[in-house]
DONUVO-96858 format. One record per residue (C-alpha): x, y, z; residue in three letters. Coordinates in Angstrom, 2 decimals, padded with zeros to 5 digits. Each point is the difference from the previous one (the first is absolute). Example, Ala and Ser with C-alpha at 12.3 -4.5 7.8 and 13.67 -1.06 7.14 Angstrom:
REM DONUVO-96858
[[012.30; -004.50; 007.80]; ALA]
[[001.37; 003.44; -000.66]; SER]
This chain:
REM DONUVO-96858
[[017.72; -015.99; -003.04]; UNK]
[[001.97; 003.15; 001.00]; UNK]
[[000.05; 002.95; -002.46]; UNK]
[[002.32; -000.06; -002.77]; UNK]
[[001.65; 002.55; -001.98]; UNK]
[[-002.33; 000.21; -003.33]; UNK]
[[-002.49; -002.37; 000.72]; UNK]
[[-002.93; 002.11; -000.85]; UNK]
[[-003.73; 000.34; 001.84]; UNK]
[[-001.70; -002.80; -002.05]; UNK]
[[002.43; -002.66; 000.72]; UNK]
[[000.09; 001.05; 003.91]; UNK]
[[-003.88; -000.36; 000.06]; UNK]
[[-000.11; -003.24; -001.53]; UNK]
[[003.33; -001.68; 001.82]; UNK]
[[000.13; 001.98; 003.59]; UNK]
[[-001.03; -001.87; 003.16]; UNK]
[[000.30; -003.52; -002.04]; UNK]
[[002.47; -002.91; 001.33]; UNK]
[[-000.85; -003.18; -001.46]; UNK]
[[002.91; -001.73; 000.56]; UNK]
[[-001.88; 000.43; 004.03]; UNK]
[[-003.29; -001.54; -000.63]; UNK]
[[000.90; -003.07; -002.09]; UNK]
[[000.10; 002.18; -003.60]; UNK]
[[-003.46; 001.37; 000.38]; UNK]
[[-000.04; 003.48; -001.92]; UNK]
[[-002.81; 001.91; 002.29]; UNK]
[[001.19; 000.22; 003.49]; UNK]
[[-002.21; -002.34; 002.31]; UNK]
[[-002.38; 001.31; 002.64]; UNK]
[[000.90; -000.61; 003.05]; UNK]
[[-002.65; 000.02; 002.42]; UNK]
[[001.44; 000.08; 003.85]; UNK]
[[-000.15; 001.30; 003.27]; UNK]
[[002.56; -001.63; 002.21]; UNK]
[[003.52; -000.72; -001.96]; UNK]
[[001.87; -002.17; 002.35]; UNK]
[[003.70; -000.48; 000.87]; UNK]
[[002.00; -003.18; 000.43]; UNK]
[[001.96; 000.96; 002.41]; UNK]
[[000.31; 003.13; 003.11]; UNK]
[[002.78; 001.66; -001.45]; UNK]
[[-001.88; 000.25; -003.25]; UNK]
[[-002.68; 001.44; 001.75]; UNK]
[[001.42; 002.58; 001.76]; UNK]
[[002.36; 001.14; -002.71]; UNK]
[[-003.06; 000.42; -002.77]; UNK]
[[000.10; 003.78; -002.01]; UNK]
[[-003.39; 001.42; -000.05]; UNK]
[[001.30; 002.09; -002.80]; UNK]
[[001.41; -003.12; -002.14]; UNK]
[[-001.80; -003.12; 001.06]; UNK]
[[-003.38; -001.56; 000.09]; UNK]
[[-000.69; 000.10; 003.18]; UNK]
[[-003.31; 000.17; 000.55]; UNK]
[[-003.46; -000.12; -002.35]; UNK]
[[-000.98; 003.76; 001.04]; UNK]
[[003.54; 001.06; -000.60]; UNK]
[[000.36; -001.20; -003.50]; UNK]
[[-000.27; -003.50; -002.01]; UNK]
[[002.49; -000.92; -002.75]; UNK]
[[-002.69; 001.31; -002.53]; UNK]
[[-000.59; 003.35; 001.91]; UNK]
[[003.98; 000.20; -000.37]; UNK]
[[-000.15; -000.97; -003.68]; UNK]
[[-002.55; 002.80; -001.16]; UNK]
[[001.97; 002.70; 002.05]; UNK]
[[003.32; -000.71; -001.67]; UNK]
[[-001.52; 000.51; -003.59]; UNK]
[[-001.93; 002.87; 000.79]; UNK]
[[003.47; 002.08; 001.82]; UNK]
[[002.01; -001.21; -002.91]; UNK]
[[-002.17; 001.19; -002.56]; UNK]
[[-000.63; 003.61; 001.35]; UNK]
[[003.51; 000.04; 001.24]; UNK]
[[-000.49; -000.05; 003.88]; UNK]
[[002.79; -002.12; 002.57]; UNK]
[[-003.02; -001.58; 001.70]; UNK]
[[-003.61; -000.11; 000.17]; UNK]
[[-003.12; -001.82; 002.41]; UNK]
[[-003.13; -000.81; -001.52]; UNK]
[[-003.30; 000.78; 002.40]; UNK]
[[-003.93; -000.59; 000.08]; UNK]
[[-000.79; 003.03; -002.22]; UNK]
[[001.08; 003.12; -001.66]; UNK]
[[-001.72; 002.10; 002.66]; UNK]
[[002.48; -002.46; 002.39]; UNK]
[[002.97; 000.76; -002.02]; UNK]
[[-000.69; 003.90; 001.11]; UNK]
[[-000.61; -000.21; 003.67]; UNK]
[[002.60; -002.04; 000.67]; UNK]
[[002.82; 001.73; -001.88]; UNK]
[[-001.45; 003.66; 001.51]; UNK]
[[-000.12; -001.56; 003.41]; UNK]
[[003.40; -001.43; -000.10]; UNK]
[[001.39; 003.63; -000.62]; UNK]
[[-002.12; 002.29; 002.71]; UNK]
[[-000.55; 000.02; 003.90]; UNK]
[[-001.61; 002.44; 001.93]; UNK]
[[000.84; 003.46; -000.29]; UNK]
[[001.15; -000.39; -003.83]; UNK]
[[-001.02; 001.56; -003.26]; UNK]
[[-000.79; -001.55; -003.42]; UNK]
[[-000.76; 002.07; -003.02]; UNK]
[[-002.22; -001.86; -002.25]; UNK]
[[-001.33; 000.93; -003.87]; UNK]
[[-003.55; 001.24; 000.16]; UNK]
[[-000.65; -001.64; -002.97]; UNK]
[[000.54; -003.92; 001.93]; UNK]
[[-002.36; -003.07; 000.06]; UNK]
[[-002.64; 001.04; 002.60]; UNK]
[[000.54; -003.19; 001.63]; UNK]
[[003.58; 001.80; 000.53]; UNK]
[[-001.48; 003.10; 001.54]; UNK]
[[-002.21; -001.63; 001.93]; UNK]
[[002.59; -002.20; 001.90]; UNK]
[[001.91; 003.10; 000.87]; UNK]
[[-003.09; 002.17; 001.09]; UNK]
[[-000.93; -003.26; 002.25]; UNK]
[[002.37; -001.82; 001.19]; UNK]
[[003.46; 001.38; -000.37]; UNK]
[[-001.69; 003.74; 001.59]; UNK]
[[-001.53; -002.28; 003.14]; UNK]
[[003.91; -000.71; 000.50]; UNK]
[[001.69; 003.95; -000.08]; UNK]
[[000.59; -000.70; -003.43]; UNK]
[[-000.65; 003.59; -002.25]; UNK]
[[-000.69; -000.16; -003.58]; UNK]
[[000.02; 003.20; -002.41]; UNK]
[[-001.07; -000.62; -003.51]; UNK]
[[001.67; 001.54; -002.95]; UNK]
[[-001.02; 001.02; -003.45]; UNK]
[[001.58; -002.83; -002.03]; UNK]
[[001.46; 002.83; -002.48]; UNK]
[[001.79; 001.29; 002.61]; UNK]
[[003.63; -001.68; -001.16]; UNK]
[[003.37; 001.72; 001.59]; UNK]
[[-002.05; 002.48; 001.79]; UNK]
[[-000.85; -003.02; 002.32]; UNK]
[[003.04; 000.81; 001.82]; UNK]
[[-002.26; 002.99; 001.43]; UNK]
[[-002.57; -002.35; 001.83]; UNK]
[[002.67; -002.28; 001.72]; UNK]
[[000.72; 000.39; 003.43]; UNK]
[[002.62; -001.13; 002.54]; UNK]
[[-002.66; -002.55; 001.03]; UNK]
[[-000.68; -001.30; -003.39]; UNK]
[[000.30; -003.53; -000.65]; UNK]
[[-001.66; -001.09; -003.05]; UNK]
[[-000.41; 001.67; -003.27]; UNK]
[[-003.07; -002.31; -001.58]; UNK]
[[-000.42; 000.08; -003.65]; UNK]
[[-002.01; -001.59; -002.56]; UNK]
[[000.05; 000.88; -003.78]; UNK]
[[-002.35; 000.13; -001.93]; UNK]
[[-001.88; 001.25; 002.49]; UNK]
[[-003.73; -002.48; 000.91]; UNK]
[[-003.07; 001.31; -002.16]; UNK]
[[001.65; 003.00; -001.08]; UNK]
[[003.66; -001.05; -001.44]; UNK]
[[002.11; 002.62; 000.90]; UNK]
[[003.61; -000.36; -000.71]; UNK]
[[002.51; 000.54; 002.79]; UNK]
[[003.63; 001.05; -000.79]; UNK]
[[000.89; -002.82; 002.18]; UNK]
[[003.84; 000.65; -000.25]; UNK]
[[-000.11; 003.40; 001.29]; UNK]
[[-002.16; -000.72; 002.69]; UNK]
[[002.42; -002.89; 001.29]; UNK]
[[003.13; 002.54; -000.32]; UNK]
[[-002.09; 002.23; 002.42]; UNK]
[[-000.77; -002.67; 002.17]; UNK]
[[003.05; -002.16; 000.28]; UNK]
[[001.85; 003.82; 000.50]; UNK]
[[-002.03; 000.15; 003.43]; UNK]
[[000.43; -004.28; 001.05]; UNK]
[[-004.05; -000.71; -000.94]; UNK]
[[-000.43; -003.22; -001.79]; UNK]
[[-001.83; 000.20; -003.39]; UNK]
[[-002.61; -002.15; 000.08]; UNK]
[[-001.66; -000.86; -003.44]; UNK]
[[-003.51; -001.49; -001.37]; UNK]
[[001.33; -001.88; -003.28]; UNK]
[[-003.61; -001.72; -000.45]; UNK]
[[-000.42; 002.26; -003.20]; UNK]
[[003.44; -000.43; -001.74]; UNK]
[[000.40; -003.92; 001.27]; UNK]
[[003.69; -001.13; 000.74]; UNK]
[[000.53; -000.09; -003.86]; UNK]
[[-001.23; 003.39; -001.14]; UNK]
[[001.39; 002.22; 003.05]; UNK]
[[003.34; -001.34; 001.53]; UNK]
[[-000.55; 002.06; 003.63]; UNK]
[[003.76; -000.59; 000.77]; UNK]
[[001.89; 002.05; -002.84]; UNK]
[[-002.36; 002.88; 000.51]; UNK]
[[000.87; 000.13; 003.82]; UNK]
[[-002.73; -001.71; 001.52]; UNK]
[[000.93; -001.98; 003.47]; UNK]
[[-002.87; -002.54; 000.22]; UNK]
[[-002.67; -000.55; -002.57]; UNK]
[[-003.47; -001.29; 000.98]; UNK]
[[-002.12; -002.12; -002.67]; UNK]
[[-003.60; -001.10; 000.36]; UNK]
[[001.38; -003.04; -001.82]; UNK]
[[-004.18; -001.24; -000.40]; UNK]
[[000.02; 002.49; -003.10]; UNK]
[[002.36; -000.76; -002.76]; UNK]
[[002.47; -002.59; 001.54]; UNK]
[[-002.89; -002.22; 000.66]; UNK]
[[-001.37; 001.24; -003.17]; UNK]
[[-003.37; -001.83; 000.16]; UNK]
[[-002.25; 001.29; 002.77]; UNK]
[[000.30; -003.51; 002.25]; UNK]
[[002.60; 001.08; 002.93]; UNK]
[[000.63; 002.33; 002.54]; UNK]
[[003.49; 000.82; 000.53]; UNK]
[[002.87; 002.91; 000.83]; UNK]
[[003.33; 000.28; -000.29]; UNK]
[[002.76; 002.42; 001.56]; UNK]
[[002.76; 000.26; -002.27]; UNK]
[[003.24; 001.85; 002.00]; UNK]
[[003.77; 000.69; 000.72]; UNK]
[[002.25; -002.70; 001.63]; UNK]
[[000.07; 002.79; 002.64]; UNK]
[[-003.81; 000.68; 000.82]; UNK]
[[-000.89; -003.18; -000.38]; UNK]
[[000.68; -001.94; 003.54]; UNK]
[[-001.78; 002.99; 001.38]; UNK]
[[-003.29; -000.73; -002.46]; UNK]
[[000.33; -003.62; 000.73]; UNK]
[[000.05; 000.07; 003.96]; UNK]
[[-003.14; 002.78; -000.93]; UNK]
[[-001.61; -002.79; -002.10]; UNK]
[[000.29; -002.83; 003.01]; UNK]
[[-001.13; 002.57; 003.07]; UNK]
[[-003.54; 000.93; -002.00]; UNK]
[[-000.21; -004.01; -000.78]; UNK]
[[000.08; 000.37; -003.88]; UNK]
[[-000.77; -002.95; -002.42]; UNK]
[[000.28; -000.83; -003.36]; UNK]
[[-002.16; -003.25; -001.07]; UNK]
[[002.40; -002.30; -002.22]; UNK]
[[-002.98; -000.60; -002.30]; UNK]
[[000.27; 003.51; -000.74]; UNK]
[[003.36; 000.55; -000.51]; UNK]
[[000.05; -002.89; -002.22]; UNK]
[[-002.63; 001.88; -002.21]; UNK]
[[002.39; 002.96; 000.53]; UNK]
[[002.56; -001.63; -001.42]; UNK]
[[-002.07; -001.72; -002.93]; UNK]
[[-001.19; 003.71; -000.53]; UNK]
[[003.43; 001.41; -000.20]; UNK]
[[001.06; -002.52; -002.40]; UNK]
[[-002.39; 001.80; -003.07]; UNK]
[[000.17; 003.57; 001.30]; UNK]
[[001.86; 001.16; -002.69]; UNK]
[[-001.98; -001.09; -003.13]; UNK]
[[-002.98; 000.53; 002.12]; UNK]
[[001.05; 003.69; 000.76]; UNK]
[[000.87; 001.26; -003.38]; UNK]
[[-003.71; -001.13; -001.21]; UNK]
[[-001.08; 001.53; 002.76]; UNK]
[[001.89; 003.43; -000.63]; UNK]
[[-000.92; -000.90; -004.00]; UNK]
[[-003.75; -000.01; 000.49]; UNK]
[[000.13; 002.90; 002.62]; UNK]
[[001.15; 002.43; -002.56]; UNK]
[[-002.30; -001.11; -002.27]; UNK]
[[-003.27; 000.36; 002.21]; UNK]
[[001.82; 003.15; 001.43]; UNK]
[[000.78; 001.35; -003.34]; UNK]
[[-003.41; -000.77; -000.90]; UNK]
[[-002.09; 001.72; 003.06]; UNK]
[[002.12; 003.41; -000.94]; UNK]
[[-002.37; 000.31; -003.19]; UNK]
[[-003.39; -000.74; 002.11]; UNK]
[[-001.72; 003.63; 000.53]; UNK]
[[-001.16; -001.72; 003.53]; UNK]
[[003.88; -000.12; 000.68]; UNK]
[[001.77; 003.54; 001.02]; UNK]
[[003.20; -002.01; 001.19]; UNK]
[[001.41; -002.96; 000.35]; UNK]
[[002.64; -000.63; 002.89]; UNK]
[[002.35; -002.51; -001.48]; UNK]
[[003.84; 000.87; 000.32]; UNK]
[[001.12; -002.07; -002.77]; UNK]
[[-001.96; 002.60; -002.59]; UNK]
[[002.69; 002.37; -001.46]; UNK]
[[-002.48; 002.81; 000.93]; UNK]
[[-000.65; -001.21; 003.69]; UNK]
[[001.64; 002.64; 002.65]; UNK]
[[002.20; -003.00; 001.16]; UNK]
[[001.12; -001.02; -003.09]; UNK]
[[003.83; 001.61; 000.57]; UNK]
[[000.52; -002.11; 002.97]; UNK]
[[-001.85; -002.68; -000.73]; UNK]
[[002.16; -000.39; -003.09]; UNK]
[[002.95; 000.72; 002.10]; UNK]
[[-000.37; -002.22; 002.88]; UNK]
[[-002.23; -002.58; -001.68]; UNK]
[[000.79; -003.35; -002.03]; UNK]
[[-004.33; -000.23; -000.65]; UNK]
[[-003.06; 000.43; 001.07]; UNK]
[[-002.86; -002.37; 001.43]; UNK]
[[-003.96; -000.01; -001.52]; UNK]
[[-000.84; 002.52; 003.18]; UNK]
[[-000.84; 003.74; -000.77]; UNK]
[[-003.35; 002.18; 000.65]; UNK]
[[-001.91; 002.20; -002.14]; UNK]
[[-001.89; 003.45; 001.26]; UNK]
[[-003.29; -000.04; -002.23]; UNK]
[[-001.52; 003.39; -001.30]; UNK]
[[-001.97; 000.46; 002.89]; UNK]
[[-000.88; -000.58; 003.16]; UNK]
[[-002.97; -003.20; 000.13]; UNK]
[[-002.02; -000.88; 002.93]; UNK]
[[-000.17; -003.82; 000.57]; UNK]
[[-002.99; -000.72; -001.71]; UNK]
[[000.92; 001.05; -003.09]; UNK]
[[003.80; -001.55; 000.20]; UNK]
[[-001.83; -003.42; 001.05]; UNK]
[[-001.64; 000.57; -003.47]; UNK]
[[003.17; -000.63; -001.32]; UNK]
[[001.94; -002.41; 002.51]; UNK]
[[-002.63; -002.04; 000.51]; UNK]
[[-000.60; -001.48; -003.32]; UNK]
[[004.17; -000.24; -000.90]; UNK]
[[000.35; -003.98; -000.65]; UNK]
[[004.00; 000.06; -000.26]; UNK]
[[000.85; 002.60; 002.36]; UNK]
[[-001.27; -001.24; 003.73]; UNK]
[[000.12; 001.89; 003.02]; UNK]
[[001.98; -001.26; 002.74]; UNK]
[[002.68; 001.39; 001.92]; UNK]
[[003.95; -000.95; -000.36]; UNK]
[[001.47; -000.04; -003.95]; UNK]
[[003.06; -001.57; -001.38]; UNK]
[[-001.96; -003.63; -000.78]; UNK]
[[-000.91; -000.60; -003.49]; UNK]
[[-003.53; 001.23; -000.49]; UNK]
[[-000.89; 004.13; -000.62]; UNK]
[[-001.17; 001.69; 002.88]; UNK]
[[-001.98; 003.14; 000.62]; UNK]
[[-000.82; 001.81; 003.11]; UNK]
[[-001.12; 003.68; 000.64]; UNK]
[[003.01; 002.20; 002.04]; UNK]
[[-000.36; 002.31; 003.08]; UNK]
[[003.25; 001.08; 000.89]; UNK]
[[001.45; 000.98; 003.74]; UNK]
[[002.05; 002.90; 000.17]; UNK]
[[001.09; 002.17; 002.78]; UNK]
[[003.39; 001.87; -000.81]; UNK]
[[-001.67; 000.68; -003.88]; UNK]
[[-003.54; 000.01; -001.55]; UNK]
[[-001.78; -002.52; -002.48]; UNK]
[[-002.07; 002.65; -001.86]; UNK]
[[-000.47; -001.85; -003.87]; UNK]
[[-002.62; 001.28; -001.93]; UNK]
[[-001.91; -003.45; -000.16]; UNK]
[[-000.12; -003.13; 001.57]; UNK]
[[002.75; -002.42; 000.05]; UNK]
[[000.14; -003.54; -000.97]; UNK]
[[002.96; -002.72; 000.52]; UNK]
[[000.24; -002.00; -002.48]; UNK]
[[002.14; -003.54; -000.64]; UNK]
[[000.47; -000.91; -002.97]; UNK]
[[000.46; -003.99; 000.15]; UNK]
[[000.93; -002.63; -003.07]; UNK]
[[-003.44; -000.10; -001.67]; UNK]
[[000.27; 001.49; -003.80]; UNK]
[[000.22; 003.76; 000.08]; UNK]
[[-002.56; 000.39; -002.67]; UNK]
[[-002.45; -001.77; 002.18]; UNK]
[[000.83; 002.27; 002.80]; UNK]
[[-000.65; 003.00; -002.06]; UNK]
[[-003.03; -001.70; -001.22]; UNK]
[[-001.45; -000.45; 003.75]; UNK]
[[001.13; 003.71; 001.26]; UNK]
[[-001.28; 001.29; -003.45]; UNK]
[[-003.79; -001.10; 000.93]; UNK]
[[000.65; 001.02; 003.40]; UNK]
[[000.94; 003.61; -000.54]; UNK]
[[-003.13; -000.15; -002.38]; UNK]
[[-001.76; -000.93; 002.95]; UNK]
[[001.31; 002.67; 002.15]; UNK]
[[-001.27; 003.21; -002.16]; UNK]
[[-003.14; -001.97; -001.28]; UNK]
């Protein structure tokens, strides 16, 4: 399905990347397990598009092919490549951008998985990072440098949801030829479409909400017809894979994202509302909340918002008496990643270099999954009576 004028984001998540009439009227794309894809005959062979075909099992099977079309057409990208991971979806868009002796600006409020890639691996090859204060807007254009490549966003910003003023940072960018490169994870190719707001490829950890149920590992790179033979050749030199059986739970995820992200955004505010009355609470970092910092552009750039958002507690509390109330929560489990249908809860300790992290208590991350908010609030309720008892 190509994108039509008026055909709105539900229908595009529940028809894009289908072609029945191609696999014998079956409504869910097949997987196709492969390695080798053959060719009857030489000139076949030799005349194959890498950037079209299925050419090869590494390069892309018909189902690989089928979740990329619905995820570009619903966020509104030409193109996009689905990878191992999220963290995947990061290094190899960055990578395909910067060589040795280049310059990428990068929000200090990123994934750390983001910062450490740069710090590690991209520094080991000339590569220079600076990290900016994700407030910084316009006055970006002050930070880039003849040299500068990559402008690297991400909004809200991880574990402490900052809003960026994503246009205006693109304007500055595109103004000096950097690519804007953009962590959608948060706003999902529904909530946040990257491309109207100036974004030139989008990067998903597609494991969180387009999987939706904590079973996959998967990225995507969403981009431009113009960057994207340059991410793709990027994609085959560092031998990137996406597993069909996880692209066809990408795609199974994608087809409920929408109902499944407006009870996610529905029970957020709820539990987020909620927390704000808690004396153990001094803030609660959740954009969508009209008295959030972020709440201009968020309501601005933003179609919704996900179950993700962190709290800063009254104080600061050493471990053992936070374990006193994490430990016996029996809805909200502790595990990394977020976007899957069950509340999560994990304890925050930012990395910043270009700002500080100074709250006046400790942070939590919280994801607020499908269960019954009043159950949630019943669980955090006896474990913030925990916490101060």
């Amino acid at each position: 399905m190509t994108k039509k004028s008026g055909v709105r984001d539900e229908t595009l998540l529940a028809s894009g990347g289908r072609d029945p009439e191609s696999n014998h009227g079956i409504v869910n794309p097949p997987v196709y397990h492969a390695s080798t894809v053959t060719r009857p005959t030489l000139a076949e062979w030799q005349n194959r598009d890498y950037t079209k075909d299925v050419v090869y099992g590494r390069m892309g099977t018909p189902t690989q092919k089928a979740l990329e079309e619905a995820v570009a057409l619903v966020e509104g990208g030409d193109r996009a490549i689905a990878v191992s991971s999220g963290l995947a979806s990061i290094t190899i868009a960055l990578s395909a951008f910067v060589e040795q002796g280049d310059h990428l600006l990068v929000t200090d409020s990123a994934y750390f998985p983001t910062r450490n890639f740069c710090n590690n691996v991209l520094a080991k090859y000339g590569v220079e990072t600076t990290y900016y204060d994700p407030l910084i807007g316009g006055g970006i254009a002050d930070l880039i440098r003849d040299n500068t490549k990559v402008v690297f966003t991400e909004a809200p910003g991880s574990q402490t949801f900052e809003v960026q003023d994503i246009p205006a940072i693109a304007e500055a960018a595109h103004a000096r030829g950097a690519v804007v490169i953009n962590d959608n994870t948060w706003g999902t190719p529904l909530y946040f479409k990257s491309f109207e707001r100036g974004i030139d490829v989008s990067v998903h950890a597609a494991t969180k909400y387009i999987v939706g149920h904590s079973d996959a590992m998967l990225g995507v790179i969403v981009t431009t017809d113009a960057h994207y033979e340059r991410i793709l050749n990027n994609f085959r030199y560092w031998g990137q894979h996406a597993a069909p059986d996880d692209c066809y739970l990408g795609l199974r995820g994608l087809r409920t994202m929408s109902v499944r992200l407006k009870q996610h955004h529905e029970n957020a505010l709820v539990i987020a509302n909620w927390l704000k009355t808690r004396p153990e609470v001094s803030r609660v970092l959740y954009p969508a909340l009209p008295d959030d910092p972020g709440h201009t552009l968020w309501k601005r750039d933003f179609e919704g918002a996900c179950g993700l958002f962190g709290v800063v507690l009254d104080k600061h509390y050493d471990e053992d008496t936070l374990a006193k109330m994490l430990d016996g929560l029996e809805l909200f489990a502790m595990g990394a990643s977020w976007g899957g249908y069950e509340s999560l809860i994990l304890p925050g300790k930012p990395v910043r270099t270009a700002t500080s992290w100074n709250a006046e208590g400790t942070l939590l991350r919280l994801h607020v999954g499908l269960e019954h908010p009043d159950d949630l609030i019943a669980d955090l309720e006896a474990g913030l009576q925990r916490l101060v008892t």
